[in-house]
C-alpha positions as YAML, in Angstrom:
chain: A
units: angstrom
residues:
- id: 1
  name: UNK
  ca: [164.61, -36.38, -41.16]
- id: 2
  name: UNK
  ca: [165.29, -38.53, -38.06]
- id: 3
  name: UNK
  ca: [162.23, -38.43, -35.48]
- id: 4
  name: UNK
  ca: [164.52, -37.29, -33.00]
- id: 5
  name: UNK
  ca: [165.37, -34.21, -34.78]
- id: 6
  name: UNK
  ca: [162.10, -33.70, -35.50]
- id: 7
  name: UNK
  ca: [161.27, -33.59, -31.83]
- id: 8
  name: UNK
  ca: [164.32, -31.59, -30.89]
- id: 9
  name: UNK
  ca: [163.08, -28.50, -33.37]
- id: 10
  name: UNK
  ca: [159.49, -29.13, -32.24]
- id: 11
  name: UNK
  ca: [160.28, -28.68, -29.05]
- id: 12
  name: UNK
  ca: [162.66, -26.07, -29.50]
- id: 13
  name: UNK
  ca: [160.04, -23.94, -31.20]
- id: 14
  name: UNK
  ca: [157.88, -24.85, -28.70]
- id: 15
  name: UNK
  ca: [160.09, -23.21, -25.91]
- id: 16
  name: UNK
  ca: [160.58, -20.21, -28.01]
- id: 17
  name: UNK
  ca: [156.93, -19.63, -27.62]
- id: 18
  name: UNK
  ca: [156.57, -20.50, -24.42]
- id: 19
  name: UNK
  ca: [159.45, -17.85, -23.93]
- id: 20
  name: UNK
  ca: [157.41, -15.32, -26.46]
- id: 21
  name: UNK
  ca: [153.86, -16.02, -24.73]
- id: 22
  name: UNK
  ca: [155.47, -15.45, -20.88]
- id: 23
  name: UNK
  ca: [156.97, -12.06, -22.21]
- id: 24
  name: UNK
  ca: [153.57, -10.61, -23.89]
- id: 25
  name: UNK
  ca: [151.60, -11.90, -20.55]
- id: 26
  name: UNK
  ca: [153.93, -9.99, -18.55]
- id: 27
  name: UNK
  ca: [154.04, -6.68, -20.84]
- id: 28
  name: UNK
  ca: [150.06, -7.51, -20.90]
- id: 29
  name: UNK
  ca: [150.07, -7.50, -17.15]
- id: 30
  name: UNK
  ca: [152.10, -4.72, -16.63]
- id: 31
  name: UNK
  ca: [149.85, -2.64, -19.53]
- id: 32
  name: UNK
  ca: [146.87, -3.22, -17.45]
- id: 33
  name: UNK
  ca: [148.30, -2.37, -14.40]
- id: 34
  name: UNK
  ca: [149.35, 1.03, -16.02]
- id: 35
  name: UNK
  ca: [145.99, 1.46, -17.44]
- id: 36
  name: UNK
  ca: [144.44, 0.46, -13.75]
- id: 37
  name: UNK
  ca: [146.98, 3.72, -12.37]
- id: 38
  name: UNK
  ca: [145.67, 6.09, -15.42]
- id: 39
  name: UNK
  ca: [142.41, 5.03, -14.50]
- id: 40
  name: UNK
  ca: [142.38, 5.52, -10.70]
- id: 41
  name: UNK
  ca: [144.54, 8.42, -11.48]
- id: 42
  name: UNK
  ca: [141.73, 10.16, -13.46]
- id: 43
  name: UNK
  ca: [138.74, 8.89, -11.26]
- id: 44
  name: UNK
  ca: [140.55, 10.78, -8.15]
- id: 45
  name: UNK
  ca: [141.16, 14.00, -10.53]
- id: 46
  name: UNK
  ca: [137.59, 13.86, -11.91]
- id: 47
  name: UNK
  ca: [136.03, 13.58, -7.87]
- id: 48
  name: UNK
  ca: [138.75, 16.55, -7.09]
- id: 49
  name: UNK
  ca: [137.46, 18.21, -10.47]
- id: 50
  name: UNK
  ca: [133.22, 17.85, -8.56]
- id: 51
  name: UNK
  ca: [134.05, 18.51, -5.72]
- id: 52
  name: UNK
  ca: [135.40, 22.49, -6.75]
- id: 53
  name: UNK
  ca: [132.41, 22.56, -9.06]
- id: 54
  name: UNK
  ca: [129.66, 21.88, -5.87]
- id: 55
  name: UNK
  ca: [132.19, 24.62, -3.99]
- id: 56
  name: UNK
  ca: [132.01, 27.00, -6.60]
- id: 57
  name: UNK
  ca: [127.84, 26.39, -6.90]
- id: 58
  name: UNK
  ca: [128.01, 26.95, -3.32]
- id: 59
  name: UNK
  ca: [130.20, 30.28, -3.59]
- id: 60
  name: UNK
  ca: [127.46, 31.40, -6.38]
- id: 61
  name: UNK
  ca: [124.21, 30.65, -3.99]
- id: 62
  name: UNK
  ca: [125.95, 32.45, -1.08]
- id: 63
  name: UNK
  ca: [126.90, 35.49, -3.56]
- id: 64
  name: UNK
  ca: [123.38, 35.60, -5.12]
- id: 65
  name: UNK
  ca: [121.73, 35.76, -0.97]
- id: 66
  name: UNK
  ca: [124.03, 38.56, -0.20]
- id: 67
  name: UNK
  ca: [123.53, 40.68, -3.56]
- id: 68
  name: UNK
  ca: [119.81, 40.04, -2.80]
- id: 69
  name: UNK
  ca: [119.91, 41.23, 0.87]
- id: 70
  name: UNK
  ca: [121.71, 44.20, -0.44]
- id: 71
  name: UNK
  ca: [118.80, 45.05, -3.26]
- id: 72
  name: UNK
  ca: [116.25, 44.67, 0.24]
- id: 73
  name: UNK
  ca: [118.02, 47.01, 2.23]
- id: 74
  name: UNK
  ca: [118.31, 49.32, -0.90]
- id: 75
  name: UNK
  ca: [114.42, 49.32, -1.04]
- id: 76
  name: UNK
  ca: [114.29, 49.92, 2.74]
- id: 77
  name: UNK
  ca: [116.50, 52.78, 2.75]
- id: 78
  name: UNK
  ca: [114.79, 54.61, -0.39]
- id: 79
  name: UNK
  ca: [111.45, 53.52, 1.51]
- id: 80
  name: UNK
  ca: [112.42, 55.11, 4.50]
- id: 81
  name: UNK
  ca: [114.26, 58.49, 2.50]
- id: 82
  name: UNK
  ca: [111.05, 58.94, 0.49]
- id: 83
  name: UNK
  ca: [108.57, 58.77, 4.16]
- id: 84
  name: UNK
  ca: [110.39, 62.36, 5.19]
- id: 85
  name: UNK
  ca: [110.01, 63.62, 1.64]
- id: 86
  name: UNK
  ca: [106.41, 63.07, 1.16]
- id: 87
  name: UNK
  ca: [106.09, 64.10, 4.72]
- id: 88
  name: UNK
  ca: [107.32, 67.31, 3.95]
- id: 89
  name: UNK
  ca: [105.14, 67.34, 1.18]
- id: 90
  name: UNK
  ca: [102.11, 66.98, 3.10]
- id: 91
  name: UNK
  ca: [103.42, 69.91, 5.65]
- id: 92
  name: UNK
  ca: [103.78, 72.27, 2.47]
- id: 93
  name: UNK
  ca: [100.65, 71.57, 1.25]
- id: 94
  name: UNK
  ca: [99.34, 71.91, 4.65]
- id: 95
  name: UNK
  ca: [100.96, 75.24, 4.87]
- id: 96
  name: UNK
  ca: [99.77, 76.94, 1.88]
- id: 97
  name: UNK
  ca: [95.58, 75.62, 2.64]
- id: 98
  name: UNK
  ca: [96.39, 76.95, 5.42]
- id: 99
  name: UNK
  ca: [97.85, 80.09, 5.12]
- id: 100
  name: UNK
  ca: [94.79, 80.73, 1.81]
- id: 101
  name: UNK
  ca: [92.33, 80.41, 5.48]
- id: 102
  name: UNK
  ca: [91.14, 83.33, 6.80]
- id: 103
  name: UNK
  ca: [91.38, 82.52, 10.49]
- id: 104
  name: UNK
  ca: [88.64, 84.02, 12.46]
- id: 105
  name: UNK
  ca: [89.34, 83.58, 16.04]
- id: 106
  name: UNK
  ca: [85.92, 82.25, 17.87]
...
């Protein structure tokens, strides 16, 4: 086989892989780029995803407060219902030591 043919077919092949290698860089570069997007694309969801998590945490703290406000005025109220009741109590009992006194006026 002449040299120049040789030389022809080597560098024919060779241009069919430069062809080849430019085409997978460019699918390669527009793979990572795609990747990059998907990336970014599930870093912002993810920050969206922690940021309604801390709101929700912060939902649940200001919930829990309020229910446990509510349980200290419950207290205060059956605090303050059972003052009049034992009050009363004391003004029966009062009544009937009194009323078993003979009062003798002075």
């Amino acid at each position: 086989m002449p040299f120049y043919l040789c030389l022809r077919i080597l560098v024919g092949n060779w241009l069919i892989f430069n062809s080849w290698y430019i085409l997978l860089m460019e699918n390669c570069t527009i793979l990572r780029r795609r990747f990059q997007f998907k990336t970014l694309s599930t870093a912002r969801h993810l920050l969206r995803l922690e940021k309604g998590v801390d709101g929700l945490f912060d939902s649940f703290a200001r919930l829990d407060s309020r229910i446990s406000s509510v349980g200290q005025t419950a207290a205060k109220i059956g605090d303050h219902l059972q003052m009049p009741s034992e009050k009363l109590l004391v003004n029966n009992r009062t009544h009937k030591v009194l009323d078993g006194v003979q009062w003798q006026p002075g």
